[in-house]
Steps between C-alpha positions, in 0.01 A plus 500: 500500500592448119743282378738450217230235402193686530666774322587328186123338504314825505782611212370170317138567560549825410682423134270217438191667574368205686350726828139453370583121362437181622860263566564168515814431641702193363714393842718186588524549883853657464606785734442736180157366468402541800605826506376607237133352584545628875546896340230441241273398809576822678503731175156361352204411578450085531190498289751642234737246556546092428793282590632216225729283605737420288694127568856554404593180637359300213495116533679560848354405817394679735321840354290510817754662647515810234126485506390543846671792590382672192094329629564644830608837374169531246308421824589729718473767277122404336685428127380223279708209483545294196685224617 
């Protein structure tokens, strides 16, 4: 079943002409991010695909937890991780 979501990413694919492109996705480890990765994993194909996490917590502690679920996420869908 399609989603809100998945609808407004194929709309953005679409306008953007990125179907045949390579991505790199820039993601904190926010809901949003995740999201967005999550329908990017099930819209393309991973070799088309690579994960960049982006620390927004800059100079706080703790970015692990941002970064691990964004690690586990890249993993279980086959997308590069840039850590």
């Amino acid at each position: 079943m399609t989603n809100i979501v998945e609808i407004a990413w194929e709309n953005f694919v679409r306008t953007e002409n990125l179907a045949e492109k390579k991505l790199l996705l820039m993601v904190s480890g926010g809901v949003d991010s995740l999201v967005l990765l999550a329908v990017a994993a099930r819209n393309f194909p991973p070799e088309t695909l690579g994960a960049l996490h982006l620390n927004e917590r800059m100079g706080k502690e703790e970015p692990e937890q941002d970064l691990a679920p964004v690690r586990n996420c890249c993993a279980d869908n086959n997308i590069p991780f840039f850590g």
